[in-house]
KEBADO-660990 format. One line per 2 residues: number of its first residue (from 1); their letters; for each residue x, y, z of N, C-alpha, C. Coordinates in pm, whole numbers. Example, Ala and Ser with C-alpha at 12.3 -4.5 7.8 and 13.67 -1.06 7.14 Angstrom:
BEGIN
1> as> 1319/-569/780/1230/-450/780/1320/-330/780; 1285/-225/708/1367/-106/714/1290/3/787
end
This chain:
BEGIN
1> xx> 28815/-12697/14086/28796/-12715/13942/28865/-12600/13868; 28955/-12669/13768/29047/-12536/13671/28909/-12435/13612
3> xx> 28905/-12364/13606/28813/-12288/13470/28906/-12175/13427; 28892/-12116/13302/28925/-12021/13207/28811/-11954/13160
5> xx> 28788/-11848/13213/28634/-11781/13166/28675/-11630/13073; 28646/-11631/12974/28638/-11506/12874/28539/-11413/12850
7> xx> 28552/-11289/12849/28460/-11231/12880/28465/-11077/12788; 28412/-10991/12746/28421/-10861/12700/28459/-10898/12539
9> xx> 28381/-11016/12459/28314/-10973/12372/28172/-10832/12337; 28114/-10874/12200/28034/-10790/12203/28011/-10766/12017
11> xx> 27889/-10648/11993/27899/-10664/11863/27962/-10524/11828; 28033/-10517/11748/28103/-10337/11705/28103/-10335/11538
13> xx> 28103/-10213/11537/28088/-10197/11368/28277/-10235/11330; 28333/-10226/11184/28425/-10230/11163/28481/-10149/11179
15> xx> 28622/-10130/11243/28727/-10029/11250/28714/-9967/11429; 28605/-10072/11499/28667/-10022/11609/28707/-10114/11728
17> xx> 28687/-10133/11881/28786/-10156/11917/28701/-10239/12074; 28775/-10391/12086/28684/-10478/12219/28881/-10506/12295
19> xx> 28805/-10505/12462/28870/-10594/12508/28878/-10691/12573; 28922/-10790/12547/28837/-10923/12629/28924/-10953/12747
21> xx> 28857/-11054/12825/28940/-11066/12955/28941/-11209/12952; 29031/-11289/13041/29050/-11444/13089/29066/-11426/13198
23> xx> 28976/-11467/13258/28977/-11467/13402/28985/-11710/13439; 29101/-11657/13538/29160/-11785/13581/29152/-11876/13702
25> xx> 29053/-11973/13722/29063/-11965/13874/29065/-12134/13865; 29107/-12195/13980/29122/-12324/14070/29291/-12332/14043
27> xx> 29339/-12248/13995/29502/-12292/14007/29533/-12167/13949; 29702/-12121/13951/29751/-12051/13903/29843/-12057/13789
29> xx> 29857/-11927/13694/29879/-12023/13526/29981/-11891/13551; 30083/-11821/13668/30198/-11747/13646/30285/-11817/13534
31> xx> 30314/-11971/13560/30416/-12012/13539/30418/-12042/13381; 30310/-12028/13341/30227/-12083/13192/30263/-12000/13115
33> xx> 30299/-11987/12958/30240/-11938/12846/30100/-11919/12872; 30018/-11851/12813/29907/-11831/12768/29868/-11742/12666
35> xx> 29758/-11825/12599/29695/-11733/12416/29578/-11741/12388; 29546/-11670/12306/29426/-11627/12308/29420/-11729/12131
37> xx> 29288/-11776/12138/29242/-11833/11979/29100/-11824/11927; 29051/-11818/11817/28957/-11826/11820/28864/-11909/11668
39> xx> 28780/-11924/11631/28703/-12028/11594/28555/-11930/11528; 28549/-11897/11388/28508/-11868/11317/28381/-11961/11253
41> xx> 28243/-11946/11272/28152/-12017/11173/28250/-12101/11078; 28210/-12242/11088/28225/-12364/10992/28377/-12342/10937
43> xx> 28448/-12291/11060/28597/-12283/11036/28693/-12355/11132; 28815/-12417/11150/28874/-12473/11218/28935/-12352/11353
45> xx> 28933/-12372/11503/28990/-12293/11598/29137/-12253/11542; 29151/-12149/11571/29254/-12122/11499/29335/-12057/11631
47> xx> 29525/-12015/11578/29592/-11939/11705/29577/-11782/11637; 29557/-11708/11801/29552/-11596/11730/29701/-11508/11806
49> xx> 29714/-11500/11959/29805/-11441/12004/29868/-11534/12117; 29978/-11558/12154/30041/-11567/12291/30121/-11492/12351
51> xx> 30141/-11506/12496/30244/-11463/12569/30317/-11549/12654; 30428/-11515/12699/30506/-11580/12752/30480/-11569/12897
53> xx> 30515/-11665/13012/30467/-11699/13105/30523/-11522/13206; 30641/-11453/13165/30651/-11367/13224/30598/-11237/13153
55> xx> 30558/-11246/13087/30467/-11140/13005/30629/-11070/12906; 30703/-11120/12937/30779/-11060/12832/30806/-11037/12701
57> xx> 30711/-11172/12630/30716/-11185/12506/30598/-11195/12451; 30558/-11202/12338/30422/-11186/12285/30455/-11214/12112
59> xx> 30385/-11309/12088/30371/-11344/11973/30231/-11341/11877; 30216/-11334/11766/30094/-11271/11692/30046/-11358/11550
61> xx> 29935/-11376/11524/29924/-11426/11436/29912/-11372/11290; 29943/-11356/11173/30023/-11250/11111/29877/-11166/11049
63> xx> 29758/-11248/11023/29594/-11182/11070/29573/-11076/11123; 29665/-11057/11267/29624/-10965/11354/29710/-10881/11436
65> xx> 29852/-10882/11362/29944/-10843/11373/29969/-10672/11374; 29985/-10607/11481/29981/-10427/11480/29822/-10408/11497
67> xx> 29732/-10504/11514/29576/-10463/11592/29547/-10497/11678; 29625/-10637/11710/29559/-10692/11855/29666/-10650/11928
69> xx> 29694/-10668/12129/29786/-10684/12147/29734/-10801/12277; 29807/-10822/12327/29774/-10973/12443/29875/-10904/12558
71> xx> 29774/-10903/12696/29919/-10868/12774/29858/-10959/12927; 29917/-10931/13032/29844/-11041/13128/29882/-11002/13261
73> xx> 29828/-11026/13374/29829/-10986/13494/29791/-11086/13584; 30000/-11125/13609/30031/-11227/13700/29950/-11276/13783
75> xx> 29943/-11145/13897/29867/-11136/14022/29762/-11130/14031; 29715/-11126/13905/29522/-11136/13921/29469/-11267/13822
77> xx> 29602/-11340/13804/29588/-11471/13747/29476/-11464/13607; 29476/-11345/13507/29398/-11268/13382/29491/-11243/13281
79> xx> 29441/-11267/13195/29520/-11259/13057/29367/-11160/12987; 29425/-11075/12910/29372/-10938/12803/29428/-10974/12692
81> xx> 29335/-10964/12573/29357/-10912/12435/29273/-10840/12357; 29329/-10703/12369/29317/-10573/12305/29282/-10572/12168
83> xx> 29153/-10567/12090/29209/-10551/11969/29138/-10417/11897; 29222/-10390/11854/29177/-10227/11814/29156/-10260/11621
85> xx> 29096/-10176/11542/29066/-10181/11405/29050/-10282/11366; 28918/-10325/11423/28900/-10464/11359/28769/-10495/11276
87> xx> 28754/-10578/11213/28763/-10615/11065/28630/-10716/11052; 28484/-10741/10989/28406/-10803/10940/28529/-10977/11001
89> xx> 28637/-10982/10941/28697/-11131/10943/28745/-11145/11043; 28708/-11101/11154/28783/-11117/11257/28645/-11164/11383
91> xx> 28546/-11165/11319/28373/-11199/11414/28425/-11366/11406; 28431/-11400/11519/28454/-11570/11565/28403/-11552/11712
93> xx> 28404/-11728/11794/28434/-11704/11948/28584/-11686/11963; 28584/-11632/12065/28743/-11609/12092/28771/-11706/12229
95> xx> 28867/-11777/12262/28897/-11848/12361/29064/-11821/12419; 29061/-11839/12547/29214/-11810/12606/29219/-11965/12652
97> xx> 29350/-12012/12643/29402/-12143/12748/29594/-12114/12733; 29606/-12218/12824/29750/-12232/12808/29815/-12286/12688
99> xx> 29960/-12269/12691/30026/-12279/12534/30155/-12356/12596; 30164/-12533/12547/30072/-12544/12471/29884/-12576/12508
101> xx> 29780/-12553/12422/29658/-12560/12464/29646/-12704/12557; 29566/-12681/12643/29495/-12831/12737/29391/-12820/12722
103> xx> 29348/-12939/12674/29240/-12971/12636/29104/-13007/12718; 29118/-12996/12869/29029/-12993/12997/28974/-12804/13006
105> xx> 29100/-12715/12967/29106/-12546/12995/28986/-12483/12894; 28975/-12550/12810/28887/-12492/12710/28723/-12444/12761
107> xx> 28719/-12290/12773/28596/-12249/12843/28494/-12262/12719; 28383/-12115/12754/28263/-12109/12676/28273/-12017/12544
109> xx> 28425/-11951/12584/28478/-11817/12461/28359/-11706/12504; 28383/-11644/12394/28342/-11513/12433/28299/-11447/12287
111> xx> 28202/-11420/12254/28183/-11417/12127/28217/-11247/12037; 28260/-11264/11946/28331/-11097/11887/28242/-11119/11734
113> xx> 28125/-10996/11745/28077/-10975/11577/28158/-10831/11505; 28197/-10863/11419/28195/-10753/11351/28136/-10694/11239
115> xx> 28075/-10557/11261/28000/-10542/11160/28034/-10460/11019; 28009/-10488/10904/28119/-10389/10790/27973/-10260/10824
end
């Protein structure tokens, strides 16, 4: 069975700093894009970061642009996103899948409060 499990939410005041993990197991997602999104109270899931299947590239959503960063580790089949100075608007679940998203990959997220 595919799963995508997220993990290293938590609650933090504003201005400081979580990192979450995607941990990947029943197959391997080297070959994949993968991004991180997330889904805000009575708000639509939204994109927040990707990377490219060789970690070379990384794209941002302009929200979270110079706070988050997304990076990933081939060999341990895990994707990370870092986000440092973050912000009351930035408390959602956060979710990782492949890009583009599959709609079977979608885990439990991982929940991020922030507090002002």
């Amino acid at each position: 069975q595919v799963q995508l499990v997220e993990s290293g939410g938590g609650l933090v005041q504003a201005g400081g700093s979580l990192r979450l993990s995607c941990a990947a197991s029943g197959r391997t997602f080297s070959s994949y894009g993968m991004g991180w999104f997330r889904q805000a109270p009575g708000k639509e899931r939204e994109f927040v970061a990707r990377i490219t299947f060789s970690g070379g590239g990384t794209y941002y959503a302009d929200s979270v642009k110079g706070r988050f960063t997304i990076s990933r580790d081939r060999a341990k089949n895990a994707v990370y996103l870092q986000m440092n100075s973050l912000k009351p608007e930035d408390t959602a679940v956060y979710y990782c899948n492949t890009i583009p998203p599959h709609s079977d990959y979608w885990g439990q997220g991982t929940q991020v409060t922030v507090s002002s």
